[in-house]
C-alpha positions as CSV (number, residue, x, y, z in Angstrom):
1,X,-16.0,10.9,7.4
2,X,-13.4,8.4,8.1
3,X,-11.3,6.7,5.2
4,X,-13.4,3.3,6.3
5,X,-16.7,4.9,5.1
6,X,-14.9,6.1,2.3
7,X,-16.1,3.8,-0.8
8,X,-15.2,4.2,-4.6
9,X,-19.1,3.9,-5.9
10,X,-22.1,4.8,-4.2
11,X,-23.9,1.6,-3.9
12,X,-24.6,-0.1,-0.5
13,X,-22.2,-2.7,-0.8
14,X,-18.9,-3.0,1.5
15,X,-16.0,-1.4,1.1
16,X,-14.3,-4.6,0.4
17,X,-16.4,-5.5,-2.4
18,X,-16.5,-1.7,-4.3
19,X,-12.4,-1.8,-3.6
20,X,-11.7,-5.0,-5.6
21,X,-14.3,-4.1,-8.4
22,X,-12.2,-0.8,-8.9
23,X,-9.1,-2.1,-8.8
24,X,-10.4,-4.8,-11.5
25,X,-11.7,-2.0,-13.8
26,X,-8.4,0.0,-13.3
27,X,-5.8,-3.1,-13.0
28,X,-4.6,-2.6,-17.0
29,X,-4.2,1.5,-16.8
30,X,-2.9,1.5,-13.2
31,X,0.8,1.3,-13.7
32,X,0.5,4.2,-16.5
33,X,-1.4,6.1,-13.9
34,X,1.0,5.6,-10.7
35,X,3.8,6.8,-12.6
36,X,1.6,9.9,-14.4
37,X,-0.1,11.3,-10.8
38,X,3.6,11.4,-9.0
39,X,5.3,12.4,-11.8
40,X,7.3,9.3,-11.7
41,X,8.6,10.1,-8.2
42,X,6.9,7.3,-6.5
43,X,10.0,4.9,-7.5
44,X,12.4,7.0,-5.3
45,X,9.3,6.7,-2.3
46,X,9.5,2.8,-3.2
47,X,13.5,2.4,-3.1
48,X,13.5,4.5,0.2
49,X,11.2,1.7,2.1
50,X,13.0,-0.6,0.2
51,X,15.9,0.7,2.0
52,X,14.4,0.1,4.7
53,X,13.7,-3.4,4.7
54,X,17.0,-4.1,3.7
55,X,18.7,-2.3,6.4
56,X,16.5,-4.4,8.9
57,X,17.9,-7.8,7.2
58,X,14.5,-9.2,6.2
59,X,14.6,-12.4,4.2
60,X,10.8,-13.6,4.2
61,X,8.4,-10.5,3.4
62,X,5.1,-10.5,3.4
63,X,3.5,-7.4,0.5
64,X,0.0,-6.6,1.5
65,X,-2.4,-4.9,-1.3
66,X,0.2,-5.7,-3.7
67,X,-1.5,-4.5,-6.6
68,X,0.5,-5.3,-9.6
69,X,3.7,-6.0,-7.7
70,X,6.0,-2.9,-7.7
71,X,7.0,-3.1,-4.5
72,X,7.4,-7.1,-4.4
73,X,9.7,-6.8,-7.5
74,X,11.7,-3.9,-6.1
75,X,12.6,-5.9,-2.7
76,X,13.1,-8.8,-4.6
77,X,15.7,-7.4,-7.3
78,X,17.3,-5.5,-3.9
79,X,17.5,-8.5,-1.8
80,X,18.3,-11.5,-3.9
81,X,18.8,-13.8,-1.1
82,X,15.0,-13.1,0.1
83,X,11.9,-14.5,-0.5
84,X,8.4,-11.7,-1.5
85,X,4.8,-13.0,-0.9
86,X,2.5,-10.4,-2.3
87,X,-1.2,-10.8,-2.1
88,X,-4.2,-8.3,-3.0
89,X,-7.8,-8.5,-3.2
90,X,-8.0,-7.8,-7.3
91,X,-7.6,-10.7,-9.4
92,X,-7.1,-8.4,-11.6
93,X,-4.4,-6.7,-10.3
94,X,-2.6,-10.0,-9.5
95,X,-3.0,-11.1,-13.2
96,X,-0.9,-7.9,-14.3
97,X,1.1,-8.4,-11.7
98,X,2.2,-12.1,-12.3
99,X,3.2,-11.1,-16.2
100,X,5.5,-8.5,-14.4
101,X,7.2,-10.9,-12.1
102,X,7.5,-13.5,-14.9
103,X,9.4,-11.0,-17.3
104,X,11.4,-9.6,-14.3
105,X,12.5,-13.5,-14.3
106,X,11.9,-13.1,-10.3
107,X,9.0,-16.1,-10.4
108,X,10.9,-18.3,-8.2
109,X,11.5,-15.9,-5.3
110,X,8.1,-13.5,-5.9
111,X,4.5,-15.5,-5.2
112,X,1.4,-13.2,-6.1
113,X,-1.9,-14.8,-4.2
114,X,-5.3,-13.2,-4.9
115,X,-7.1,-13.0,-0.7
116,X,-8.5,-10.9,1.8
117,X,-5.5,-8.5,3.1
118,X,-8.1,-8.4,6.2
119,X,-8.0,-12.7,6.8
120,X,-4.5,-13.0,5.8
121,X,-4.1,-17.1,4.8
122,X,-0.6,-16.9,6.5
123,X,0.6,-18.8,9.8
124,X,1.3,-16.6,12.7
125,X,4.7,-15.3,12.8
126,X,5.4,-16.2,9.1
127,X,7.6,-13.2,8.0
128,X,10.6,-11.3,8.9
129,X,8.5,-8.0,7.1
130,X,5.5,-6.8,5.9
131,X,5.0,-4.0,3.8
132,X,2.0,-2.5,2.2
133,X,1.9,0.4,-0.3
134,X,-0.5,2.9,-0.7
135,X,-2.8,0.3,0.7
136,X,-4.3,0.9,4.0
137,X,-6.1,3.5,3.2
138,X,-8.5,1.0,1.0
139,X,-8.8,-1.4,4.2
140,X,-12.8,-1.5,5.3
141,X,-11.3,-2.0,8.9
142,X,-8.0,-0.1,9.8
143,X,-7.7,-2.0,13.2
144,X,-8.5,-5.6,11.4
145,X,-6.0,-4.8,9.1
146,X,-3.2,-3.8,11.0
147,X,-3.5,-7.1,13.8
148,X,-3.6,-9.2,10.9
149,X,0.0,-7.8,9.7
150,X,1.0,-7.7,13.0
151,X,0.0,-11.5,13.9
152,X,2.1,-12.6,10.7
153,X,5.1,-10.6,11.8
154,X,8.0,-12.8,13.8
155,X,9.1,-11.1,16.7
156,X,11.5,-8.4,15.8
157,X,10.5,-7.8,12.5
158,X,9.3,-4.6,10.8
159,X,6.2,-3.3,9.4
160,X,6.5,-0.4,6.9
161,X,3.8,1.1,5.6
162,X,4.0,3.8,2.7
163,X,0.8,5.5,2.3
164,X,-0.2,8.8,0.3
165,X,-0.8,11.7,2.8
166,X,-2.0,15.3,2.7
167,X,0.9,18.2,2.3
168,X,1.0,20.3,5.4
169,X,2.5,23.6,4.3
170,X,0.3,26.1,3.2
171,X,2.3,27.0,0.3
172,X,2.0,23.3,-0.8
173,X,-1.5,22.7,-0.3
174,X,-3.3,25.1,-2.5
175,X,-1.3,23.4,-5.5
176,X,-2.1,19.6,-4.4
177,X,-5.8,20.2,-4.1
178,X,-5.9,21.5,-7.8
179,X,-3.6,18.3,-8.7
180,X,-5.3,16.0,-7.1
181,X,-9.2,16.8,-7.1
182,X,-9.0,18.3,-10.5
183,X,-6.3,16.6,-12.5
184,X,-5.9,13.2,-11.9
185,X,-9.6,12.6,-11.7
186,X,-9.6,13.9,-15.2
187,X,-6.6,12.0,-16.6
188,X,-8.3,9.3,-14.7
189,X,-11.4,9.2,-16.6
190,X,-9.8,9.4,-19.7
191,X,-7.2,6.6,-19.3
192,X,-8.9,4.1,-17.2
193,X,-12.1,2.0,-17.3
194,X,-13.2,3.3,-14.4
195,X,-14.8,7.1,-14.0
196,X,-15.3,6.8,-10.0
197,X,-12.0,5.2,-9.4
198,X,-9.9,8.6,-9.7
199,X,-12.4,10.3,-7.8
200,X,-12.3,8.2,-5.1
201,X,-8.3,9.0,-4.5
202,X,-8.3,12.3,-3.3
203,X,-11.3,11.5,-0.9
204,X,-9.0,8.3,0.2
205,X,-5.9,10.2,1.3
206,X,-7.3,13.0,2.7
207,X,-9.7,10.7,4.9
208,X,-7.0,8.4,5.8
209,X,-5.6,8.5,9.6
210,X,-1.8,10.3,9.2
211,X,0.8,11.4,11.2
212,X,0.5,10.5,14.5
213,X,-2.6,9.3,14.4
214,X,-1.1,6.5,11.8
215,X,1.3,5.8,14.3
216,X,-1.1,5.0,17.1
217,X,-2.4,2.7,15.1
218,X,-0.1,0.7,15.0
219,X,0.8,0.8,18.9
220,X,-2.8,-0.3,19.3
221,X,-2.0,-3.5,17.3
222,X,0.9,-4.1,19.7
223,X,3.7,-2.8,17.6
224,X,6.4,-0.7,18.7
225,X,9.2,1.8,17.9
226,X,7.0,3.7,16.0
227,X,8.4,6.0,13.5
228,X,7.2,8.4,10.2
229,X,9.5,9.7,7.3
230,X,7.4,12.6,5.4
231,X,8.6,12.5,1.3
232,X,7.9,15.2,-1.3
233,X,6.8,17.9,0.7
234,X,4.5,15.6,2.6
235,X,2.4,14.0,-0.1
236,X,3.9,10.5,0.8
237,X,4.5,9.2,4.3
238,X,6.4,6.0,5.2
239,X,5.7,4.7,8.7
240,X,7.4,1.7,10.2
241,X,7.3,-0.2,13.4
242,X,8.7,-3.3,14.9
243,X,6.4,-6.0,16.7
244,X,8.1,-6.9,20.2
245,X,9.9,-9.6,20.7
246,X,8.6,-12.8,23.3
247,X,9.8,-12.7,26.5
């Protein structure tokens, strides 16, 4: 089964739908849990593609399935000449988000928008970058998803994507499957609203497209120079390409 038939609950509604009821249950615990399931170490995944953007001299960015704004907040604090659009399905999400941007003192420069990541409201060729974290792998239609951040991208700009991914050393992989389809679902249930939500994680990233497979992705949405950096033994993966430029 592919990470698009992958829902949270098991009713017959679309992904899109289940996806921003979870993330509405789950918006007030989800910080708490991002920082318990990676043992913190998701900040150093987020300054590395923040590193990223920088070193490509982005100054409008575009942050797809923003969620409650980590990443939006990190670029912004790391480029203070540059301006973050973040926008997620969850209004939820958005709402916890916005309170963090608003103590971070960033409001002027970071703009949260509740919308379809698939039917971005954006003008073509709007931003120098998009990023989305640990994102894509919620999107009911991969391909849909990855033209729309494509169309939005000027020529010559950069779309990183940092996505949750399946160890692949042996030695790893025995451990992760006990972490991730026993563990977290656990701490899940007992911290958040939500007892599918954490249960739907581990079916997520190890249904989602990695690897070279990622990759071809986004060469099918006409982006180029396609690239992967593997973190942590492999359980995060940041992929980046550039769109081309007009001729």
């Amino acid at each position: 089964m592919d990470c698009e038939e992958i829902t949270p609950y098991s009713d017959k509604r679309d992904k899109t739908g289940q996806v921003r009821e979870m993330f509405d249950n789950i918006a007030p615990a989800y910080d708490f849990m991002n920082r318990a399931m990676t043992l913190g170490v998701d900040k150093s995944w987020r300054r590395k593609t923040v590193a990223t953007i920088a070193a490509h001299g982005a100054a409008d960015i575009l942050d797809v399935a923003t969620g409650t704004g980590d990443l939006a907040i990190q670029i912004a604090r790391a480029l203070p000449e540059a301006t973050v659009t973040g926008i997620d399905l969850s209004e939820g999400m958005i709402g916890v988000g916005n309170g963090k941007v608003k103590s971070a003192g960033l409001d002027s420069r970071v703009k949260l928008l509740q919308g379809d990541c698939l039917s971005l409201p954006m003008a073509d060729e709007s931003f120098d970058a998009v990023t989305v974290a640990y994102g894509v792998r919620n999107f009911e239609n991969l391909a849909k998803g990855y033209a729309e951040m494509a169309r939005v991208l000027r020529p010559g700009g950069l779309l990183a994507v940092l996505e949750l991914s399946t160890p692949v050393s042996p030695v790893v992989k025995p451990f992760y499957h006990i972490y991730t389809r026993g563990i977290i679902p656990a701490v899940g249930r007992l911290i958040s609203r939500d007892s599918q939500a954490y249960t739907y994680l581990p079916r997520s990233i190890a249904a989602v497209p990695q690897g070279e497979e990622m990759l071809r992705l986004m060469r099918d949405a006409g982006l180029t120079d396609t690239r992967l950096r593997r973190f942590t033994f492999g359980v995060c993966t940041l992929y980046t390409a550039i769109k081309h430029t007009n001729k």
